[in-house]
TIMARVO-61769 format. One record per residue (C-alpha): residue number from 1; x, y, z. Coordinates in steps of 0.2 Angstrom, whole numbers. Example, Ala and Ser with C-alpha at 12.3 -4.5 7.8 and 13.67 -1.06 7.14 Angstrom:
BEGIN
<1; <62; -22; 39>> <2; <68; -5; 36>> 
REM end
This chain:
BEGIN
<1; <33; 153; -131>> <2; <47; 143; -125>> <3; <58; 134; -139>> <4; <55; 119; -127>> <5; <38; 117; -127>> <6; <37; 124; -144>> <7; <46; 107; -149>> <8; <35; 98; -137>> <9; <19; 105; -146>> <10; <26; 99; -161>> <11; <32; 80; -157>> <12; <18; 77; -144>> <13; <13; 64; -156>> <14; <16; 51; -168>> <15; <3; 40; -180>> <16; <8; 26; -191>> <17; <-3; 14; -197>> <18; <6; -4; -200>> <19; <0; -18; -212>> <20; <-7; -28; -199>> <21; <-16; -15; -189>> <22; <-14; 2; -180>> <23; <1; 8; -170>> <24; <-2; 22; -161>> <25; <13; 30; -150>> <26; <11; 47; -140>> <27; <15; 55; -125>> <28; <6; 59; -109>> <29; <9; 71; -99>> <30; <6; 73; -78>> <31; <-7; 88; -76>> <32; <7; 93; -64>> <33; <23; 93; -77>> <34; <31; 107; -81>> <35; <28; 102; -98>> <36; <7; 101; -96>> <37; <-3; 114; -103>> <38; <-11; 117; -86>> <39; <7; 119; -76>> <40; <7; 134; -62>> <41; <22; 136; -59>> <42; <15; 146; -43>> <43; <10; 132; -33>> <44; <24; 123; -20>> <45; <27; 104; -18>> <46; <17; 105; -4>> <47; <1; 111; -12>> <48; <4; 99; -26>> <49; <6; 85; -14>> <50; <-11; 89; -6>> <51; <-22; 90; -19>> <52; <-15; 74; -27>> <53; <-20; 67; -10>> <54; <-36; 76; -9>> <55; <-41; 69; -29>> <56; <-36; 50; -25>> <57; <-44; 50; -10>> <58; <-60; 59; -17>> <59; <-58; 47; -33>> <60; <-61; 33; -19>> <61; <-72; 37; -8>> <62; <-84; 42; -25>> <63; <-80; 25; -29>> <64; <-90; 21; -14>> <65; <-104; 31; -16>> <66; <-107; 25; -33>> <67; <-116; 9; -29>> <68; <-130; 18; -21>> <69; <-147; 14; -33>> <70; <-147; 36; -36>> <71; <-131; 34; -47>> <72; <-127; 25; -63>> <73; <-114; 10; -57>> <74; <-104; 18; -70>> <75; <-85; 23; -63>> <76; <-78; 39; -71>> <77; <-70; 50; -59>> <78; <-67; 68; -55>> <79; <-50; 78; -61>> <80; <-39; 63; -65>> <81; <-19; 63; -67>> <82; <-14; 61; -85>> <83; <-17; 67; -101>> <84; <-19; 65; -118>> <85; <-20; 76; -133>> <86; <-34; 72; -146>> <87; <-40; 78; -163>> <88; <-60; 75; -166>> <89; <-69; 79; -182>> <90; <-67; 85; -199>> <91; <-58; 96; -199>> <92; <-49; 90; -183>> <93; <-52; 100; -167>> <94; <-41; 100; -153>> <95; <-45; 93; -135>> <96; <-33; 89; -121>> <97; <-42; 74; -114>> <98; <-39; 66; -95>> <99; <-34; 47; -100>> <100; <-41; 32; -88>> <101; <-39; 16; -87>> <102; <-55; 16; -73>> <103; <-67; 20; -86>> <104; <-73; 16; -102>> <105; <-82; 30; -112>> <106; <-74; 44; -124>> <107; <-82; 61; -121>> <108; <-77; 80; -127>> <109; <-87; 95; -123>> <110; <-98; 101; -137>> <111; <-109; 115; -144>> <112; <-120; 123; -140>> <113; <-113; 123; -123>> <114; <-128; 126; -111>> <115; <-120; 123; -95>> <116; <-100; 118; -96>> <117; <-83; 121; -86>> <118; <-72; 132; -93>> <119; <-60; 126; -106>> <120; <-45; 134; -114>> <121; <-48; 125; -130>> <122; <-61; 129; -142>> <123; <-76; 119; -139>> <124; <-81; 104; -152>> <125; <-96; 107; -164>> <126; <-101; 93; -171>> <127; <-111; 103; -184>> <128; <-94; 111; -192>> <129; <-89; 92; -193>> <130; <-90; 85; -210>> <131; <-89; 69; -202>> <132; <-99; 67; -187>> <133; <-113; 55; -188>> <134; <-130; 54; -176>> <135; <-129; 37; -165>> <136; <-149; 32; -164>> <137; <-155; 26; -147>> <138; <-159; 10; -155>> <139; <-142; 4; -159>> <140; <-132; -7; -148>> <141; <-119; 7; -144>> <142; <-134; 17; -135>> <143; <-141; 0; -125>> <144; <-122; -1; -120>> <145; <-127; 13; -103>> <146; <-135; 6; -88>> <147; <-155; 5; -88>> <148; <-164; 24; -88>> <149; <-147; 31; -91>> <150; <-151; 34; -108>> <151; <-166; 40; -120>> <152; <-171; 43; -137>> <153; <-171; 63; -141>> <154; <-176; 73; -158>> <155; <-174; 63; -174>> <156; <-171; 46; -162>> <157; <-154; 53; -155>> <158; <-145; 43; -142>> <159; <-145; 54; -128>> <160; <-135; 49; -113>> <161; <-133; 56; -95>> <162; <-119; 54; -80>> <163; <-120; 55; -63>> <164; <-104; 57; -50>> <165; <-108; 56; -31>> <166; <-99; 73; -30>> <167; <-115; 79; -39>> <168; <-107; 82; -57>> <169; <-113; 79; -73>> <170; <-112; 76; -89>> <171; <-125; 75; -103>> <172; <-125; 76; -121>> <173; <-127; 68; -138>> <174; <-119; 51; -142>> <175; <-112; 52; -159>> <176; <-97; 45; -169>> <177; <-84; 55; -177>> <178; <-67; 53; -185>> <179; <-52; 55; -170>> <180; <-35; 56; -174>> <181; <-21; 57; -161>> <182; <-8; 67; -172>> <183; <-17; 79; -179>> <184; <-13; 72; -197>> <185; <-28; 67; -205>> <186; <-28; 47; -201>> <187; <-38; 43; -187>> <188; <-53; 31; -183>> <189; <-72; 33; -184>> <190; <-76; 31; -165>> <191; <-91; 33; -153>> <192; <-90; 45; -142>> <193; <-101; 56; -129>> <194; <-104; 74; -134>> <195; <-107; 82; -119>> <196; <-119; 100; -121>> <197; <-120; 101; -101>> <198; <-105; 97; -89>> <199; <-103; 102; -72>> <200; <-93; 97; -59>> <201; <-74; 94; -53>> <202; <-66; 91; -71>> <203; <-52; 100; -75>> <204; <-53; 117; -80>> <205; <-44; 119; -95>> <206; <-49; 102; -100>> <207; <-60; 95; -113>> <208; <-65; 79; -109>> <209; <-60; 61; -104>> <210; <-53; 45; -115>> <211; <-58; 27; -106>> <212; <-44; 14; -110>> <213; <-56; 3; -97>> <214; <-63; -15; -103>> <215; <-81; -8; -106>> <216; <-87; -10; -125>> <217; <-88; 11; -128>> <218; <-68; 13; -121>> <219; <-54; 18; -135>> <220; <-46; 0; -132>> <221; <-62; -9; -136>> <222; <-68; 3; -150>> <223; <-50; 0; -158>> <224; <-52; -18; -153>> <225; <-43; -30; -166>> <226; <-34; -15; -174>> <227; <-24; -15; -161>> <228; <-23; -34; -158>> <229; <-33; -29; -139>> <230; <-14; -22; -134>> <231; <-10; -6; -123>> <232; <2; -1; -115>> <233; <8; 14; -107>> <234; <24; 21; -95>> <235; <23; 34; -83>> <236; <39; 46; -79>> <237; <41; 54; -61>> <238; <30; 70; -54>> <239; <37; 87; -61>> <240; <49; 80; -74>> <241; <53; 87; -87>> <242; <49; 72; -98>> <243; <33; 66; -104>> <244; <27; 47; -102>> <245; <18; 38; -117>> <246; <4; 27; -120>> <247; <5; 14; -134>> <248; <-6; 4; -144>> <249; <-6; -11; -155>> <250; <10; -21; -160>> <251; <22; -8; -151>> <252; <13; -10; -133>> <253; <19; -27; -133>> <254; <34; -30; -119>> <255; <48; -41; -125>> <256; <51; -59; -117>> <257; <68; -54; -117>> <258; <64; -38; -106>> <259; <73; -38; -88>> <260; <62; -42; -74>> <261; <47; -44; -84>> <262; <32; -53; -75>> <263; <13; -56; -78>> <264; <0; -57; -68>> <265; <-22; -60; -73>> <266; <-34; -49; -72>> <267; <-54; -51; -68>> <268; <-66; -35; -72>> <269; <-74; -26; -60>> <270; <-85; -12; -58>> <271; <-103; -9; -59>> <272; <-101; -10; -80>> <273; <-85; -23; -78>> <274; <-74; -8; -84>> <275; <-63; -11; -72>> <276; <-45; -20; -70>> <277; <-44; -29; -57>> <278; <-28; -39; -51>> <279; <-27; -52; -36>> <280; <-13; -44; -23>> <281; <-6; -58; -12>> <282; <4; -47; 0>> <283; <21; -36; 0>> <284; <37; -40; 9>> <285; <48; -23; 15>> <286; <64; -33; 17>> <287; <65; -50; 26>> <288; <45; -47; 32>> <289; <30; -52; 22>> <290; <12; -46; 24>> <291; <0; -58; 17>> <292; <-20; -55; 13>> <293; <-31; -63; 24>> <294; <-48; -67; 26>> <295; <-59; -57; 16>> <296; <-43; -48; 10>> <297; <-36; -65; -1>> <298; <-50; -65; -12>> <299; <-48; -65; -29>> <300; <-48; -47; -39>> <301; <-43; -39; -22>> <302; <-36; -23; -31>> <303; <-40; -11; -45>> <304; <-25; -3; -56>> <305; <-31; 15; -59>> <306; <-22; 26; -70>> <307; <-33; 38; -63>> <308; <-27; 39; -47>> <309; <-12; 44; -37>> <310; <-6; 34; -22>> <311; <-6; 16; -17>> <312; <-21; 15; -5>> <313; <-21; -2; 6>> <314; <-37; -8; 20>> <315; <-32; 0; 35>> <316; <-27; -17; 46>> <317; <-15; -22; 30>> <318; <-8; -3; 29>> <319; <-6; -5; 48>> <320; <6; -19; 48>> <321; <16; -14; 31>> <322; <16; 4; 39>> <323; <26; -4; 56>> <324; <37; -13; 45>> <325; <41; 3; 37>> <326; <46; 11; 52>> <327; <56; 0; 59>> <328; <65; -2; 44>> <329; <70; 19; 39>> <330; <74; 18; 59>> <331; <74; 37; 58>> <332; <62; 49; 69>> <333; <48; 53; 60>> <334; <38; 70; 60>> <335; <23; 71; 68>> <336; <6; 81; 68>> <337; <9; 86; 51>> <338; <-5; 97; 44>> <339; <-4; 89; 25>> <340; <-17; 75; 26>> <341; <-2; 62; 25>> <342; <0; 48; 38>> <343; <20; 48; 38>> <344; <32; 60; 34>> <345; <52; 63; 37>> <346; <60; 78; 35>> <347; <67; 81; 20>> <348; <85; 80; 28>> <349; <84; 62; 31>> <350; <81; 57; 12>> <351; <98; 52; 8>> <352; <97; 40; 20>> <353; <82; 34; 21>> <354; <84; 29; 1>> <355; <101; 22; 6>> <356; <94; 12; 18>> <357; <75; 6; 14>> <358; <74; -12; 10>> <359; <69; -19; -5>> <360; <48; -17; -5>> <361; <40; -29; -16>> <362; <20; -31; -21>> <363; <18; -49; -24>> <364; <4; -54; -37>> <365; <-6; -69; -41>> <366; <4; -80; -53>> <367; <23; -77; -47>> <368; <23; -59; -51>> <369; <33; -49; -39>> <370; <33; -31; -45>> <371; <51; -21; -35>> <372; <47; -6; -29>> <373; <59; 13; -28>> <374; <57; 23; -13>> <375; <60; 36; -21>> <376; <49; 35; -36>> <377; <35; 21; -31>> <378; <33; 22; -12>> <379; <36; 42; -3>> <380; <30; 58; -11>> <381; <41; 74; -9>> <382; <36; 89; -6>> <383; <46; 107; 3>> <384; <52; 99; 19>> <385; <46; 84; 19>> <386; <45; 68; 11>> <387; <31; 57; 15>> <388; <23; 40; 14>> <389; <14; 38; -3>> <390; <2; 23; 3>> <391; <-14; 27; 13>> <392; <-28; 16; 22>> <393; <-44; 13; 17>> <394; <-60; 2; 19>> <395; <-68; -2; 2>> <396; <-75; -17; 7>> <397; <-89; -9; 15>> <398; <-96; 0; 1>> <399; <-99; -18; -7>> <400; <-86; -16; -22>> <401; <-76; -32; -17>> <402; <-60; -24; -17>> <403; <-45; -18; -2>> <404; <-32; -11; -11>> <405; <-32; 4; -25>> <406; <-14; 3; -36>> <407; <-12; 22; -42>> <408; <0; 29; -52>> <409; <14; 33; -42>> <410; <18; 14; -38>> <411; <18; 10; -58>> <412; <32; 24; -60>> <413; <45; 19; -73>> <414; <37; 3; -76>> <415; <33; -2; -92>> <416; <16; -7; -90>> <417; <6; -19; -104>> <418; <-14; -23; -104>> <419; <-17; -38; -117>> <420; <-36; -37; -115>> <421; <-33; -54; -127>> <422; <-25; -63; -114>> <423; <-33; -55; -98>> <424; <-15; -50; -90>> <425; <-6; -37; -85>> <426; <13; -36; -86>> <427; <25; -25; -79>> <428; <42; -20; -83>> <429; <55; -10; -75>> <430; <60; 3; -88>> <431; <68; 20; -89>> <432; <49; 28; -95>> <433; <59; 45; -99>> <434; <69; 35; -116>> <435; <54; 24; -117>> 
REM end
C-alpha cells in the first residue's frame, strides 16, 4: 500500500474528550480525492465533472419529488460528496459513511443483509456487538419518523422504512450502539438505523450515511449539549491531495478575531425541518448587483447542502448573474458542449479569465457578504475546458419554498460554523488544507 495513504489511514482521526464536553476533530474526504477509498484513478475530469453534475442535479430534482403523499417528506439523498470514517459497536466495526448536512438520521448496513449494495467493508452485526441495544417502537426516538413510516416488529422493535423518489430504500432495525470516530475505544451511545434491506444509488463501497441536519435523530442533535450544539466543517478543493475536516464541540467555534468572518441566521426547512436554510438577498459580480425579487426575497430562500455539488440559482436569477458573467470574462465562450454544463471556456483562456474575473460576492441576510474564487467557488475544471459551476432551476414549483441550492463547491476553503444554539451560520475564508 502507499506510505501516503498508509499515514492517511493512520491519522484520519483524532478524539479527545475535554472537561467541558466532546471535541471531536477528523478529516473528510471528497469521494473523488485521490486520498478516498473509492478513488479511480481511471476516470478523466470530464467524467468526473459530469456525474457531480448528474448527482446534484438528481439530489434536486428528488428534492422535488419528495413532497408527493407516496414518499416520506423525509430529505436523504442518493450518492452524496463527502465522507466520513466511523467505528459502530463493540468491538468497533469499520464503516465509511457519506456525511450530510441535508439530512438528519445515522444508518449503517447490517446483518443479515437480505437485499444490500455492495460494500467493501464488512457489514455491521449488531448481534456480535456487546453493546447494541433494541430501540422499542414506543419510545420517543421511534415516533421521531413521519406517520406509517414506522412500526412495531418482534419483541416491540422499532422498525423504520425510507423511501427516495428514485425508487431506493432502506429498511431495517432502529437500535442504539456505541460509535466512536477514532477507532479508540471512546465513543457515544447513539441511535441509529440498521438497515437489513437497502437498495438504490448509494455508494457502492459505502456503508451508510451520518445526518449533521437539525432533525432530533442527526449526530449533531444526538451529541447535542456535549458539543455545546456547535459544528463545523472545511472543505479543500476537488482532487486534492488533502483532506477537509469536520469539527465538533469547542474547536468548531470560528474566532471573532478571524479575517473576513461573517454571520448570517438560519430557519429549518424541509418536510421534517432538517434542513438549513439561509435568506440569499442577491450576488454582485463586480460593480452589478442582482437582487431577489418577488417570490424569490422571501425568507429561508436557500438551502446549504453538504450533500450537494454546485450552486444551483431559479433560472430568471441564474439568467441575469449568467450575462453579468459574460460580459465580464469578455472572452468567447465554447458552445454546444456535450457535458450537461450551460457555460464553458476552453481551458486555454484560464489564466485570464482568473486574472480578470471581478470580485463575485453572495450577499446574505444580516450584512454577511460571503467573496467568492473563480477558481475554487464559482467554475469547475475538467480536460479542456473549464466551465461555470452554477446551474438554473425552478424549486419553487415543487412547493418546497426555496430558489437557490448552496453546494459544496461555493463553501470551498471557507471555514464554515453551524451554532444550532444560536441559529446562524458563519463563514470564514481559510486555507481548509492547514485547517
Amino acid at each position: 500500500m502507499n506510505a501516503l495513504i498508509v499515514l492517511f489511514l493512520l491519522s484520519l482521526f483524532s478524539l479527545s474528550t475535554l472537561i467541558n464536553g466532546l471535541s471531536l476533530n477528523f478529516d473528510i474526504v471528497h469521494r473523488d480525492s485521490p486520498l478516498s477509498p473509492f478513488h479511480n484513478s481511471s476516470i478523466s475530469l470530464s467524467e468526473l465533472a459530469r456525474n457531480a453534475r448528474l448527482r446534484s442535479l438528481s439530489r434536486s430534482n428528488r428534492r422535488q419529488l419528495l413532497q408527493t403523499d407516496m414518499l416520506p417528506p423525509i430529505i436523504v439523498q442518493g450518492e452524496g460528496e463527502y465522507l466520513m470514517r466511523i467505528y459502530v459497536g463493540s468491538p468497533p466495526v469499520e464503516s465509511w459513511a457519506i456525511a450530510d448536512t441535508g439530512s438528519d438520521l445515522i444508518w449503517v448496513q447490517c446483518l443479515p443483509c437480505n437485499k444490500c449494495y455492495p460494500q467493501d467493508a464488512s457489514i455491521f452485526n449488531p448481534l456480535k456487538s456487546s453493546t447494541y441495544q433494541v430501540v422499542s417502537c414506543n419510545s420517543q426516538p421511534c415516533s421521531f419518523f413521519p406517520k406509517n413510516y414506522s412500526a412495531c416488529g418482534i419483541s416491540s422493535q422499532c422498525i423504520y422504512v425510507y423511501g427516495y423518489a428514485d425508487n431506493s430504500t432502506t429498511f431495517g432495525d432502529l437500535g442504539k450502539d456505541m460509535f466512536n470516530f477514532g477507532g479508540n475505544g471512546n465513543g457515544s451511545l447513539l441511535v441509529f438505523g440498521c438497515g437489513h434491506n437497502n437498495t438504490g444509488t448509494f455508494s457502492r463501497k459505502g456503508s451508510g450515511l451520518v445526518g449533521l441536519g437539525a432533525g432530533p435523530l442527526s449526530l449533531v442533535s444526538q451529541l447535542g449539549s456535549q458539543i455545546d450544539h456547535k459544528f463545523s466543517y472545511c472543505l479543500v478543493p476537488y482532487f486534492s491531495n488533502y483532506t477537509g475536516k469536520l469539527k465538533m464541540g469547542q474547536e468548531a467555534d470560528i474566532s471573532a478575531s478571524s479575517n473576513g468572518v461573517v454571520s448570517t441566521p438560519y430557519t429549518l426547512g424541509g418536510g421534517q425541518n432538517t434542513n438549513y436554510m439561509l435568506t440569499l438577498e442577491g450576488v454582485s459580480i463586480g460593480n452589478n448587483t442582482v437582487e431577489t425579487s418577488g417570490v424569490n426575497k422571501r425568507e429561508g430562500n436557500a438551502l446549504i447542502d453538504s450533500g450537494a455539488t454546485f450552486f444551483l440559482m431559479e433560472t430568471s436569477f441564474y439568467n441575469k448573474t449568467e450575462a453579468l458573467i459574460k460580459n465580464s470574462i469578455g472572452v468567447q465562450e465554447v458552445k454546444n458542449v456535450s457535458n450537461g454544463f450551460n457555460l464553458c471556456y476552453s481551458n486555454n483562456d484560464t489564466k485570464t479569465i482568473m486574472n480578470n474575473f471581478p470580485d463575485f460576492v453572495v450577499h446574505y441576510k444580516g450584512g454577511a457578504d460571503v467573496h467568492l474564487k473563480p477558481e475554487h467557488n464559482i467554475f469547475f475544471p475538467q480536460d479542456d475546458l473549464i466551465c461555470l459551476a452554477i446551474f438554473p432551476v425552478d424549486h419553487d414549483s415543487s412547493g418546497l419554498g426555496f430558489d437557490f441550492d448552496i453546494g459544496n463547491i461555493p463553501q470551498i476553503n471557507f471555514q464554515v460554523e453551524y451554532d444550532l444554539g444560536a441559529k446562524q451560520i458563519s463563514f470564514a475564508p481559510a486555507n481548509c488544507s492547514n485547517y
